[in-house]
C-alpha positions in Angstrom: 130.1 53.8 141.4 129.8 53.1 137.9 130.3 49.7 137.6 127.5 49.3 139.5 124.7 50.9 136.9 123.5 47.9 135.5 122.9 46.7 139.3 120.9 49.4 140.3 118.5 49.2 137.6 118.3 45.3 138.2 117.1 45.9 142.0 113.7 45.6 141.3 111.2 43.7 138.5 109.6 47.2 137.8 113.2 48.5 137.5 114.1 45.9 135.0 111.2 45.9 133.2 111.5 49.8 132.2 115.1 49.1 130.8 114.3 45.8 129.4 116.1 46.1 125.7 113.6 42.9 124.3 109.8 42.9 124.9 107.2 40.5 123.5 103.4 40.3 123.2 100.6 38.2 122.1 101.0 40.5 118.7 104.0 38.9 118.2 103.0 35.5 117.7 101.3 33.8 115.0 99.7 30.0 116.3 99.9 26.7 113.6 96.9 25.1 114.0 96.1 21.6 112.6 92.7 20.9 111.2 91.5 17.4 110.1 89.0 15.6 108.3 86.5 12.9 108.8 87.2 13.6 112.3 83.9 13.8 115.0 86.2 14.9 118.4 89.9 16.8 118.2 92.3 14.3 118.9 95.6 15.4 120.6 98.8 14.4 119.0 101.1 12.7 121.5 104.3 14.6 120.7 103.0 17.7 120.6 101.7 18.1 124.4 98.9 20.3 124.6 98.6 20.7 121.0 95.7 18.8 118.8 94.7 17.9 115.5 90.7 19.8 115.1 88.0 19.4 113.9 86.0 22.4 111.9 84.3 23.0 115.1 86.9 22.4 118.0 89.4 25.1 115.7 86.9 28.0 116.4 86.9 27.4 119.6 90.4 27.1 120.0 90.5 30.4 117.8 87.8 31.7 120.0 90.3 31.2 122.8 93.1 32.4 121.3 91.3 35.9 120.2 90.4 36.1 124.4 94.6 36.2 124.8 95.1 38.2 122.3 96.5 36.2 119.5 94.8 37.4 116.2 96.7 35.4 113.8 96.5 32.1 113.1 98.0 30.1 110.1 96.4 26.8 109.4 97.5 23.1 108.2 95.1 20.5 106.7 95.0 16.5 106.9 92.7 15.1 104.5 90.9 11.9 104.1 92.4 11.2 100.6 96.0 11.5 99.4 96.9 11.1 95.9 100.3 11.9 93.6 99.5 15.5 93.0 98.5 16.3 96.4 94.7 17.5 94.9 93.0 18.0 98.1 95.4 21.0 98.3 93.4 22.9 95.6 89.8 21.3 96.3 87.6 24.2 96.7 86.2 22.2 99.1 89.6 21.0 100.9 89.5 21.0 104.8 91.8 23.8 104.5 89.8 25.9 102.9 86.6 25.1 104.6 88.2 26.0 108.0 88.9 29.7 106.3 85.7 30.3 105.1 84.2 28.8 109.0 86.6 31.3 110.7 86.2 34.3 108.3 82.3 33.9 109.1 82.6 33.7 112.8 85.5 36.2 113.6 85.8 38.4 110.3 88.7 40.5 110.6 89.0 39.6 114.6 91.3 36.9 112.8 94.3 36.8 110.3 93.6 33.4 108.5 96.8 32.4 107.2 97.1 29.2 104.4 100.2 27.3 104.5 100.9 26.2 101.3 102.2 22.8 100.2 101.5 19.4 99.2 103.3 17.3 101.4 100.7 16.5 103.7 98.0 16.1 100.8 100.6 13.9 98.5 100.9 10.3 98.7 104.7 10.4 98.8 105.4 13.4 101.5 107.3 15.2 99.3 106.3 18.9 98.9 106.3 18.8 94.9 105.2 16.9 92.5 107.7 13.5 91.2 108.7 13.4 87.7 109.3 9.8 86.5 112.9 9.3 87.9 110.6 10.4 91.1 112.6 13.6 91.4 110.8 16.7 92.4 109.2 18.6 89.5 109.8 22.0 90.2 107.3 23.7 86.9 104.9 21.3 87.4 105.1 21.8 91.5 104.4 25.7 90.4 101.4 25.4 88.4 99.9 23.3 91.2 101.0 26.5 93.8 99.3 28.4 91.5 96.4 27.0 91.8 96.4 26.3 95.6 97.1 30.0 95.7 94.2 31.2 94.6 91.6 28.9 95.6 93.2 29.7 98.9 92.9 33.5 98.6 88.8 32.7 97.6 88.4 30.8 100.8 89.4 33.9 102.6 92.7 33.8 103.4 94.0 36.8 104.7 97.6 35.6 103.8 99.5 33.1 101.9 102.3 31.1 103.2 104.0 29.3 100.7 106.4 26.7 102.6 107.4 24.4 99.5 110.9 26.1 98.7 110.5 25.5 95.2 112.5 27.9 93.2 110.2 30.6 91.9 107.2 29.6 94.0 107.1 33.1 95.2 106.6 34.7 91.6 104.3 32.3 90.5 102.0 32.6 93.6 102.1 36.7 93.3 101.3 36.4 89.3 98.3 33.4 89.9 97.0 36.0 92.8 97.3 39.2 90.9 95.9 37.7 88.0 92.5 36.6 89.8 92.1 40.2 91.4 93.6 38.9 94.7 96.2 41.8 94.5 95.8 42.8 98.3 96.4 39.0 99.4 99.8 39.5 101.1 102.7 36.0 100.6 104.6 35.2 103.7 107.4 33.4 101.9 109.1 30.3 103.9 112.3 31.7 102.3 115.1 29.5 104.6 113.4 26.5 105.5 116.4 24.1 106.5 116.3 20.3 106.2 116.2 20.1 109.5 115.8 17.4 112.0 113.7 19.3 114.5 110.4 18.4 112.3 109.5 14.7 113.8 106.3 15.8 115.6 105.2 18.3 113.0 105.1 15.3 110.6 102.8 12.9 113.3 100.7 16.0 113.6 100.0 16.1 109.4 100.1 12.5 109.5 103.5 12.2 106.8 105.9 10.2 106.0 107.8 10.6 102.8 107.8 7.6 100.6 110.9 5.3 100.6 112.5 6.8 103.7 113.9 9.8 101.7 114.4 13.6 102.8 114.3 16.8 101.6 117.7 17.8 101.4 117.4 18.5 97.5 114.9 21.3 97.8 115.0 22.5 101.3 118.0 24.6 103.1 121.1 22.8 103.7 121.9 23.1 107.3 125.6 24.2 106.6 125.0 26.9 104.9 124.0 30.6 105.8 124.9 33.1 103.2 122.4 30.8 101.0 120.0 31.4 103.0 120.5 35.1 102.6 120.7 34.7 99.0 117.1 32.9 99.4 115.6 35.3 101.3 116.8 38.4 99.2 115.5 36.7 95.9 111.8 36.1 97.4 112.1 39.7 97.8 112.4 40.5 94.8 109.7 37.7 93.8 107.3 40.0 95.7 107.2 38.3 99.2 105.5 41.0 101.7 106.7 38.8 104.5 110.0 36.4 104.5 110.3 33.2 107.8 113.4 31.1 108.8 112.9 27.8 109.8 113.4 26.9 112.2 114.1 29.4 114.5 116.3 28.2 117.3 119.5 26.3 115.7 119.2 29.3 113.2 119.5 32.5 115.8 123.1 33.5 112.9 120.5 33.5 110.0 117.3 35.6 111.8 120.2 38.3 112.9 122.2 38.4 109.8 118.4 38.9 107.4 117.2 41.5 110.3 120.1 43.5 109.5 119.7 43.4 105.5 116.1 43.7 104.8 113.2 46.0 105.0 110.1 43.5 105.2 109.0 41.9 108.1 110.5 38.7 109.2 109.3 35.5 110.8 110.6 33.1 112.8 109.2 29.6 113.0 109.7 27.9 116.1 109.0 24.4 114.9 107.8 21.6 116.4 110.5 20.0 117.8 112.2 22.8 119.5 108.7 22.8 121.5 108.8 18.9 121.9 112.0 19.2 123.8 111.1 21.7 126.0 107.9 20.1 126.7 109.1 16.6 127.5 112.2 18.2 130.0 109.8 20.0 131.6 107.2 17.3 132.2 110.4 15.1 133.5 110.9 17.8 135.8 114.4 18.7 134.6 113.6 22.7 133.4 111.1 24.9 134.4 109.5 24.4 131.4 107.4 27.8 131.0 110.4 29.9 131.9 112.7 28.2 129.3 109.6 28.9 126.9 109.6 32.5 127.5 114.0 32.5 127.0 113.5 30.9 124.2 110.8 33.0 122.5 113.0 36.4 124.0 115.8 35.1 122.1 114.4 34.8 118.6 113.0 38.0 119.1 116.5 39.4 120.6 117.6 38.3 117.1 115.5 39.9 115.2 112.5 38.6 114.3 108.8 40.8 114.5 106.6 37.8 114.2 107.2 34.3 115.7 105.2 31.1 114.9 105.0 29.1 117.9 103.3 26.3 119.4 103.6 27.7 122.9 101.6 31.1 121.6 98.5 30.2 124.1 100.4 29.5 126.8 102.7 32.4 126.7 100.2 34.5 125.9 98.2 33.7 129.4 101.1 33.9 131.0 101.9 37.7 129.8 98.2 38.2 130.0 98.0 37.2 134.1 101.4 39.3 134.8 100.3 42.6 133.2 
């Protein structure tokens, strides 16, 4: 009988894997990776389970490990000794960041996608991911010209890719123009485009080691969580600034916003499945109330269900053993 189709091609796990309408692979993901200085041993952070800040050293092994499960792309996040007002370290040739590009560039060449986040927060004395004006208002020119310059020191590290999470308005322009114009027109920009003010980023902020100054937020700059045709209006206009690549963030409370951009552009889109949103499934799981690596795997299904072709995740290792031992 017909209405009993979708039965019969359920009957058996090869059955339902040949008709499975999602799929997803160690190709999908991209892994954040936290690097530190004046560090001698990683040191894991407490809310992230299973997750650590590096050293130079310990990040090539863990990228060593993640090439073995096939995860190729990694994007990277620095904690420097020194903070200041202008977030310096960010464009210090000789920044952790960009001495962690040029460590994995030597050791894995292209075996590795080195991706740069871009932005001062964790580098600036304040949190904030511009520069303050006097009123201590974000700056958004003289945030650029900084960009700029993070940009391309960035891009002479190695990078493969620039990721440009600030959401100041025209951050994508002026990154393209400061790369072009120091003959680093082949360096891609994977544009945080609809970054929400969310409240899922607690353990991302332990993990850079911020807090912004004064107890404020980022509501000013950053996506307000109440809107989504914005958000479209964001994305569309990176675009057009020359993003190659456009990312919501986060992923999860945003499933409308991943669907809605799927269906209206033609770059690739990311999905950031941020910090928190792996907190909570870690900590259920260790309390025994979900099976934590199942939920994992829903979860990461679902972002891809809803559009997305790459997904930043802090569960990329341990998914990707797991599709690695059932294949």
């Amino acid at each position: 009988m017909k209405h009993r189709r979708t039965q019969r091609l359920r009957r058996t796990p090869a059955l339902r894997k040949l008709v499975a309408e999602t799929s997803i692979s160690a190709d999908d993901f991209i892994a954040p990776l936290f690097v530190r200085e004046g560090i001698s041993a990683e040191q894991p952070i407490l809310s992230l389970p299973g997750v650590s800040q590096h050293t130079r050293q310990s990040l090539l092994a863990e990228v060593k490990e993640l090439i073995g499960f096939g995860i190729s792309s990694v994007i990277l996040f620095g904690i420097p000794e020194k903070k200041d007002a202008t977030g310096s370290e960010a464009y210090n040739p000789d920044g952790i960041v960009q001495l962690a590009i040029k460590d994995l560039k030597e050791s894995f060449g292209e075996e590795v996608v080195a991706i740069a986040d871009l932005c001062i927060d964790e580098y600036s004395d304040h949190g904030h991911c511009g520069v303050l004006d006097k009123n201590k208002q974000i700056d958004n020119d003289a945030t650029l010209e900084i960009y700029e310059n993070i940009a391309v020191v960035q891009a002479d590290a190695g990078a493969d890719m620039i990721a440009p999470s600030g959401m100041m308005d025209g951050q994508v322009a002026a990154i393209r123009s400061a790369l072009d114009g120091t003959g680093h027109h082949m360096i891609p920009i994977m544009a945080y485009s609809a970054k929400y003010a969310s409240a899922h980023y607690g353990p991302f902020r332990e993990a850079v080691n911020v807090e912004i100054a004064g107890g404020g937020d980022r509501k000013q700059y950053q996506q307000d969580v109440t809107n989504a045709k914005e958000a479209l209006l964001e994305i569309h206009q990176d675009i057009l600034e020359g993003a190659d690549i456009v990312m919501v963030k986060p992923a999860l409370s945003y499933l409308d916003v991943i669907s809605a951009a799927s269906q209206k552009i033609d770059v690739p889109l990311a999905a950031y499945n941020v910090s928190g949103e792996y907190a909570m499934v870690k900590a259920a799981g260790e309390a025994g109330w979900i099976d934590g690596e199942a939920v994992a795997l829903e979860h990461l299904l679902a972002i891809k269900r809803a559009g997305a072709d790459i997904v930043l995740t802090y569960f990329a290792k341990e998914v990707a053993k797991r599709i690695a031992k059932s294949s």
